[in-house]
N, C-alpha and C positions, 0 to 999 in steps of 0.2 A: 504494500500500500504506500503510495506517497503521499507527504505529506500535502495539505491544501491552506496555505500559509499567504493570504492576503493583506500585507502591514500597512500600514498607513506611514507615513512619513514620520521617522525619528525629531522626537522633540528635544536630543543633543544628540551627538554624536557617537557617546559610549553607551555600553549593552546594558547600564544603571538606567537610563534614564525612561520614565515613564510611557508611554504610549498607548495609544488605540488602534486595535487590529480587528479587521473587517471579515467576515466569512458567509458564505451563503449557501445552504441549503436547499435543495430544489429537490423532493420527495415523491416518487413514483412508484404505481403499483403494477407491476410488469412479469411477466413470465421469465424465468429464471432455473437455474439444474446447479443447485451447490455440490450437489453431493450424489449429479448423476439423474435424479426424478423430478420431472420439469412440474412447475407448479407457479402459481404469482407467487411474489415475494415483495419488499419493501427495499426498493434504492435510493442511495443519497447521491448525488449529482451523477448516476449513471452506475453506481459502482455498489458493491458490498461486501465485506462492510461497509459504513461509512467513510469519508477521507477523515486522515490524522487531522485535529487539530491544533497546530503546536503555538505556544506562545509563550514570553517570560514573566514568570515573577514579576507581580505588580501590575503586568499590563490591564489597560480597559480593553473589554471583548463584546462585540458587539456581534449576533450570529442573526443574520437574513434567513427564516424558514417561509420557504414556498410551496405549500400543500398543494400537488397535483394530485394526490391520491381521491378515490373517490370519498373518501371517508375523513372525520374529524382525525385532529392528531395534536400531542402534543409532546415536548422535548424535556425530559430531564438530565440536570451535567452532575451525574453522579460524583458526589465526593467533593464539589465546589459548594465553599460555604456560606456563599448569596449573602455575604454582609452586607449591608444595606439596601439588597435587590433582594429580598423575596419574594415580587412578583416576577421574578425570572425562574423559579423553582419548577416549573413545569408541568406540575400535576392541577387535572383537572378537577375545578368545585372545591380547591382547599386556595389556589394562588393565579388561575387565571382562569378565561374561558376556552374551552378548545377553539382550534385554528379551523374552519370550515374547508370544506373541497373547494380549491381556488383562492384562496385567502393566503395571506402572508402574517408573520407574525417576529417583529423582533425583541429579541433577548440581548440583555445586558447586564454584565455581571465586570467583578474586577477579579483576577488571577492573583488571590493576595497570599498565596500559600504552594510552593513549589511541589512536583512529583505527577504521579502517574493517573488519573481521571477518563473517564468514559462518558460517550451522551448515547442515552436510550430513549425510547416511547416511553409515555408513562399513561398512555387512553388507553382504554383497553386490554389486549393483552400481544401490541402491535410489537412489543421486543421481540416475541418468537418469532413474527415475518420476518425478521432484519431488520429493525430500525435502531442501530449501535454503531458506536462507530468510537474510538480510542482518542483521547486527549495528553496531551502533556505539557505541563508547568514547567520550563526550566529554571533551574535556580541562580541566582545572581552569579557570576563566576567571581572566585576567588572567595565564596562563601564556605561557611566549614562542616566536612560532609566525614562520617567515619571511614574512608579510604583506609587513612592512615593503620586502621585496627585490623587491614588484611594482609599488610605488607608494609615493610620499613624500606624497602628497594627503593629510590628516587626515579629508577626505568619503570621501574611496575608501576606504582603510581602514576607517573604520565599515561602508560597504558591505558590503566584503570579507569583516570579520568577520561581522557580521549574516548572510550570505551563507554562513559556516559554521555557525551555534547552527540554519542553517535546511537544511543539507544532505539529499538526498535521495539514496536506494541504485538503481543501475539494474544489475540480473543480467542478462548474456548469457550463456543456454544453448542447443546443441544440443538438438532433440527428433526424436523416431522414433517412427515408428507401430506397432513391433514393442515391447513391455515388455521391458524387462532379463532376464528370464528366459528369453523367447522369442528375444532376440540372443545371451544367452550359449549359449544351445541350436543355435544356428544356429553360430557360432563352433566350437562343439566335431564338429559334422557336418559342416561343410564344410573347415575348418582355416583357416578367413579370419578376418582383420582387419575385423571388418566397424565401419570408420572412420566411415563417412558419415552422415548426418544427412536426414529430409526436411523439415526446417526448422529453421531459426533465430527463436527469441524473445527479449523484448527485455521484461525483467519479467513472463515467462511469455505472451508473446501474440506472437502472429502469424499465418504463412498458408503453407500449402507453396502453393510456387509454380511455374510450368512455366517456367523461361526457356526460348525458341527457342535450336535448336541451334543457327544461325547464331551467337547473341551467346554463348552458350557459348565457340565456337569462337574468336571476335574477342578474347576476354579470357583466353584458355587463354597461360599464360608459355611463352617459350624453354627453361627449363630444362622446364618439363610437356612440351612438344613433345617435346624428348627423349628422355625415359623414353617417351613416347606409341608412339613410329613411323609407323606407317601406323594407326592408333585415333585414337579422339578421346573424348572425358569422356562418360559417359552422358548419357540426358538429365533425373536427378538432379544432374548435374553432377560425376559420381564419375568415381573412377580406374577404370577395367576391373578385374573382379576377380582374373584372370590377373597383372596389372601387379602390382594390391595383394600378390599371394602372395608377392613376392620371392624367384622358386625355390624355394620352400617346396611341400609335397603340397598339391593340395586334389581338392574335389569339388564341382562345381556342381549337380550334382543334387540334388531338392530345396532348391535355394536361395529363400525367400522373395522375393516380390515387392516391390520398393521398399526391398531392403538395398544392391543395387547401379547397380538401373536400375529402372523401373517409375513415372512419375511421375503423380500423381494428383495435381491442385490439390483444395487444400479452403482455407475463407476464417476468419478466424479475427480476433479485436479487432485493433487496432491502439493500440500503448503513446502516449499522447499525456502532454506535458511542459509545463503551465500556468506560462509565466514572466511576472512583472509587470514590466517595463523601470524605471519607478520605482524596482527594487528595485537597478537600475544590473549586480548582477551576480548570476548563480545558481551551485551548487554542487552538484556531483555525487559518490558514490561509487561507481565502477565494478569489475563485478567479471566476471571470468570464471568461469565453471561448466561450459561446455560439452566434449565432445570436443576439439573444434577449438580452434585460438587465433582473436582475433577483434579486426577493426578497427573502432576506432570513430570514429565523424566528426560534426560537424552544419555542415550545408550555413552557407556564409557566417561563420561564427563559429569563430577563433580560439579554445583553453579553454589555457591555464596548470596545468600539472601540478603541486599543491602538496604532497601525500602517496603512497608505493608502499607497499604492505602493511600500513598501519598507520599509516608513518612517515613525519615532516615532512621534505622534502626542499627542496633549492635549486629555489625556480620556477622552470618550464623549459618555454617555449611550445613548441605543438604543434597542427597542424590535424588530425593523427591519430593514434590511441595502439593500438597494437596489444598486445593482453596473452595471454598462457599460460592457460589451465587451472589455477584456484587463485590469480592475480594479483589485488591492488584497486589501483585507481589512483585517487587524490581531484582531482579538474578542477574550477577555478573559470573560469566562462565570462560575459563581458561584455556588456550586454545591448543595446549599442548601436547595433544595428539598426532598419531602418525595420520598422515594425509590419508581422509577417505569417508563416504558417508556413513553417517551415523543416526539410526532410526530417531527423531522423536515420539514420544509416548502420550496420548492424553487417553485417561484410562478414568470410568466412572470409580466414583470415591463413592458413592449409595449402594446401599443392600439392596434397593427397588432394582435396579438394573446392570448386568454383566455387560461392559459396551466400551470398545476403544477407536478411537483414531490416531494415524501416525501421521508424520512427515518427517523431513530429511535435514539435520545440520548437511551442511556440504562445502569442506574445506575448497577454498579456490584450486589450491592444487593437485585435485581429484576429480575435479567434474566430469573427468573423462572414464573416470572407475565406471567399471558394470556393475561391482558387488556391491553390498551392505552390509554395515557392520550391524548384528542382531545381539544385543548381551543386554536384556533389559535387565532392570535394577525390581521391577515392580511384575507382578504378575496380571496377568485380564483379570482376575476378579480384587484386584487392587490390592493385595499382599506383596510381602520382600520375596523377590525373587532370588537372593542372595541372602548368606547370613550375616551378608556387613551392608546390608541397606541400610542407609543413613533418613530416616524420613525426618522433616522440619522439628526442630523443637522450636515450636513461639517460646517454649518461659526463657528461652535463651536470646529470643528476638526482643529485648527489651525496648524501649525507643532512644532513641541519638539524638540531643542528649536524653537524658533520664530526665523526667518530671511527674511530679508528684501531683496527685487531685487534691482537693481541699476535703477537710474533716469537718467544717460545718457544713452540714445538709439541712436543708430549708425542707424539703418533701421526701417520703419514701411511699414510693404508690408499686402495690404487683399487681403484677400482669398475668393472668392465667390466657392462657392458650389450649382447646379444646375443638373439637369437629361442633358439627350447629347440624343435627339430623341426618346429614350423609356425609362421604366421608370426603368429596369433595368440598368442603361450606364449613368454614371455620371461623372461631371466635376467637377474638382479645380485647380481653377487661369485660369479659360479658356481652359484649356486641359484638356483629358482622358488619365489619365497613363497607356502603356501597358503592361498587365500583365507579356507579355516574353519581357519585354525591352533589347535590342541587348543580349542578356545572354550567348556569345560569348566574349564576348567583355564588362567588366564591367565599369561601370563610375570611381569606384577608379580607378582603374588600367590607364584607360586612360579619365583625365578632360575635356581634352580640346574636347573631344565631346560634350560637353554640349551649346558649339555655337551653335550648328546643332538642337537642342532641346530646345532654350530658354525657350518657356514654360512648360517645365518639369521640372525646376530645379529652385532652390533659391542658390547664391551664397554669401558670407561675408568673412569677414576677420577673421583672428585670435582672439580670445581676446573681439570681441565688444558685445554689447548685443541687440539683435532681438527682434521686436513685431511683433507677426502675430495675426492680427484680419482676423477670419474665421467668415463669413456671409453666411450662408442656404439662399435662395432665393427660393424656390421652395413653392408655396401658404401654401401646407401644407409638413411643414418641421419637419423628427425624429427627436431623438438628435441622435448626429453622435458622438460618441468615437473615438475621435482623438486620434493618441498616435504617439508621437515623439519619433525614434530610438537615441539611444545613452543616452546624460544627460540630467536630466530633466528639466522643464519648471515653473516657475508659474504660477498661474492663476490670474492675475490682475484684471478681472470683466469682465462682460458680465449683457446685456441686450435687450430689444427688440428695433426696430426701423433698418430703414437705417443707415449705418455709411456712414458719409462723414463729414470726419474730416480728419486733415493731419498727425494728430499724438494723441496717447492716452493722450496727456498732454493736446490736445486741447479739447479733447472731455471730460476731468475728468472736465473744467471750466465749459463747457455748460447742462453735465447730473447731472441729482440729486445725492445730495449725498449718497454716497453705493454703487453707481454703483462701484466704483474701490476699491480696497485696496490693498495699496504699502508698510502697517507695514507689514503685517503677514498674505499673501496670500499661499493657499494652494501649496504643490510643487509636481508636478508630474509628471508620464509618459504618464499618459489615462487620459482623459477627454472628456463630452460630453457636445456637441454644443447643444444652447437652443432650445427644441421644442416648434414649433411655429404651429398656422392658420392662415394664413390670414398677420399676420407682421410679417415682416423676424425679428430673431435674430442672435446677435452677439456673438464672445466669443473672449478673447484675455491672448493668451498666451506669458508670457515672459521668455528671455532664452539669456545665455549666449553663445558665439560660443568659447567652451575650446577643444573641439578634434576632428583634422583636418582630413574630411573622408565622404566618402558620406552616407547619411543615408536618411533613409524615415520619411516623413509625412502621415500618410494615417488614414482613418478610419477603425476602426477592427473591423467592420463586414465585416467579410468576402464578400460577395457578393458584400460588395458596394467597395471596395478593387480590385476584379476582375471584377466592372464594371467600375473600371479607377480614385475613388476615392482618389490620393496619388498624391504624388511631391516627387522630391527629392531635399536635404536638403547637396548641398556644401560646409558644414564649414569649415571654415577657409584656403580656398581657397590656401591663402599665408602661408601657412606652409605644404603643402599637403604633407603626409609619402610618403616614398619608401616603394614601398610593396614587402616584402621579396620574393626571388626567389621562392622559395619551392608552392608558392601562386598563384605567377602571372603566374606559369607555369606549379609544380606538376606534378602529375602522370597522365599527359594526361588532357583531359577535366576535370576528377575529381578535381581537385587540390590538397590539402598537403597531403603529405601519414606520417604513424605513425610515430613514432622515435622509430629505432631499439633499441631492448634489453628492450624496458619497455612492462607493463604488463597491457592490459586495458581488 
């Protein structure tokens, strides 16, 4: 992918100085074969993924969306913390109205926080068409980054650095031959979860593929075996869709082909990854989008985890990194291998589904090799494939630097998390969020609807600092990738068991120690809730309320998202913006139209 980098003219001459950078989106709903089976799909100026969009630290970003599609749409920049623009947040009926067919709608936000970021749909359930596309913040240069804690070499470090000004984005997503509409359509007829995927892409490419049931079988977990019993994974490699219901109703009839079982191979590009060894090291920003969570590997090659969300962390070696739904991880990987291709790995991380895609490192001077080098680290059903598989330890990924949360807490509110009559339709805090909540009528714009909807909404003040302990209750609980719009959260601990405590300070005296940590807990936007059988777990995130706007809580899987899985999140209630006219009013339903005489 290249990048799509439209600057506006430098307001000094060095790479300090502030600026506004122009981008435009132009949205199309067209026929498409990611992965080999043509179907519509969702493009961004012709292409999909989306284009990069790169810019520095600080800059003002200004993005031109142009809905050709036939349908509403709207844009979220996942992981940007919309300081003082949260009517650029994206989501529809909480911070704007959707963009109509033909309509134009601009966003503006400042890039006040450096690293790795994405922009997705946030109508509907338009991310699974392809509407994503990778962002990146670069950091001031000569800013201070933990390099130094991978190597004291003054060559490696240029490398290293060099290795970052030259970073490249790789998306893992989930894809389905059935569109978003045609799945949610299926979901509300049958009453299923329809989790699964018929392939995995790897920057939009790949191949649905038939594994034999044998190797299915071979790599199916102990714990799969026994939810399983006497069953075994289709031969999509899915959970039976009986098993998926979790004693919830359903109905199999009319169930489409290829949502549970049905496999049809179709052949589809393959993502290849041109590295020069000269360059000693390459650099990646890895993101999740998919359903699934997803492992990532490259055969023979160690990578160094130097960024999570965004944000610098203590390097922390790893031969595989498994990520959530909404997660970026930035990997620097050392290029010193004998010349020759080398399998990459994205391998489902879910017990729902056995499902991988590959593509190719491929040293410059090897391009002309026939062979491949095959020595994964990780097995198809997401186990060490070796007995010195190195998988991530986050508690070792601290943040760079270390910073601490505050110890006074203003609110501690749980969050139960629950199915709502089937097993597709979920609750948190008691309610189903609706996907088109009033989207007429957004909650920025007007708060004080939020009496009429108490349990949709968390409301705080300005300034104080929030704990939300999220609890799964459901016997057998995923981990759910929570991700908090706006600024990020810590993660102060999580464990198994009921909570019934009145506040995390009560419960840090009564659980063993480890459960929490208040030095140097990880800081994020995404996070997943603990997978549990049988005892519920908890997770507890902590966060300060600094900009005043409504913004969402939800988990990002998709499905579980449009089956009501979110809240909305009123910070700072007592300071709430005026939301500029051009916004609350616009060109009709659409809302902001461009600013004349510039160029997107």
């Amino acid at each position: 992918m290249q990048p799509l980098l439209l600057a506006a003219c430098l307001l000094a001459c060095n790479s300090y100085a502030t600026k506004t950078v122009y981008f435009s989106l132009t949205l199309t709903w067209e026929p498409a074969a990611p992965d080999g089976f043509e179907r519509n799909i969702i493009k961004m100026n012709g292409q999909f993924p989306g284009p990069e969009l790169v810019v520095d630290q600080g800059d003002d970003v200004e993005i031109l969306v142009w809905n050709n599609m036939p349908n509403q749409t709207t844009i979220h920049f996942h992981g940007i913390d919309q300081i003082g623009t949260p009517w650029s947040d994206g989501v529809p009926g909480l911070s704007q109205r959707p963009i109509p067919p033909g309509e134009t709608f601009l966003y503006r936000w400042n890039a006040n926080a450096y690293g790795s970021y994405f922009y997705h749909a946030h109508e509907q359930s338009q991310i699974v068409d392809g509407l994503f596309g990778p962002i990146y913040v670069r950091p001031p240069q000569g800013s201070e980054t933990p390099f130094s804690l991978i190597t004291s070499d003054p060559a490696e470090l240029r490398a290293i650095e060099k290795a970052e000004l030259n970073t490249r984005p790789i998306l893992f997503s989930t894809w389905n031959h059935l569109t978003s509409s045609e799945r949610i359509a299926t979901a509300m007829s049958t009453g299923l979860d329809t989790f699964c995927a018929n392939s995995l892409l790897i920057n939009g490419k790949g191949s649905s593929i038939c594994v034999p049931q044998a190797e299915i079988n071979a790599n199916t977990s102990p714990v799969a075996l026994a939810l399983l019993g006497n069953s075994t994974y289709s031969d999509i490699g899915c959970l039976p869709a009986p098993i998926a219901s979790a004693g919830f109703p359903f109905n199999l009839s009319g169930l489409p082909d290829g949502v549970f079982a049905g496999c049809h191979p179709s052949t589809g590009e393959q993502e290849i990854l041109l590295v020069d060894p000269a360059d000693k090291y390459a650099r990646f920003d890895l993101t999740g989008v998919g359903q699934l969570s997803n492992i990532f590997s490259i055969d023979e090659h160690q990578m160094t985890v130097v960024a999570i969300d965004g944000r610098w962390v203590t390097p922390t070696p790893a031969d595989a990194v498994q990520m959530s739904s909404g997660q970026r991880y930035s990997v620097v990987v050392k290029l010193d291998k004998p010349p020759a291709k080398y399998t990459i790995r994205s391998v489902s991380g879910d017990i729902a589904q056995i499902i991988q895609a590959t593509g190719l490192l491929v040293y410059t001077n090897a391009r002309n090799c026939s062979s491949t080098v095959n020595k994964p680290f990780v097995t198809l059903g997401g186990s060490n494939a070796t007995a010195n598989t190195l998988f991530l330890n986050e508690s070792k990924a601290i943040p760079f630097p270390p910073v601490a949360p505050s110890q006074d807490i203003a609110q501690t509110i749980l969050l139960h998390i629950d199915n709502a009559g089937f097993s597709w339709k979920w609750l948190l805090d008691n309610a189903s969020f609706p996907i088109d909540l009033d989207e007429s009528n957004p909650l920025l714009f007007n708060p004080s609807q939020a009496t009429t909807q108490p349990n949709l909404t968390i409301s705080n003040q300005n300034g104080t600092w929030i704990d939300l302990v999220i609890q799964p209750l459901a016997p057998i609980s995923p981990a759910h990738p929570i991700h908090k719009h706006s600024n990020k959260f810590f993660v102060v601990g999580s464990g198994l068991g009921l909570w019934n405590y009145s506040s995390v300070a009560d419960a840090a005296k009564a659980l063993p120690a480890g459960t929490f940590n208040f030095v140097d807990p990880p800081v994020r936007d995404t996070f997943p809730t603990v997978a549990s059988i049988g005892t519920p777990g908890f997770l507890v995130l902590r966060y300060q309320s600094v900009n005043p706007g409504a913004f969402l809580l939800h988990c990002h899987i998709q499905d579980h998202l449009f089956g009501g899985m979110a809240l909305a999140l009123l910070d700072g209630v007592d300071g709430f913006p005026e939301v500029p006219g051009e916004y609350r009013f616009g060109n009709g339903v659409g809302g902001c139209i461009a600013r004349p005489g510039k160029k997107y």
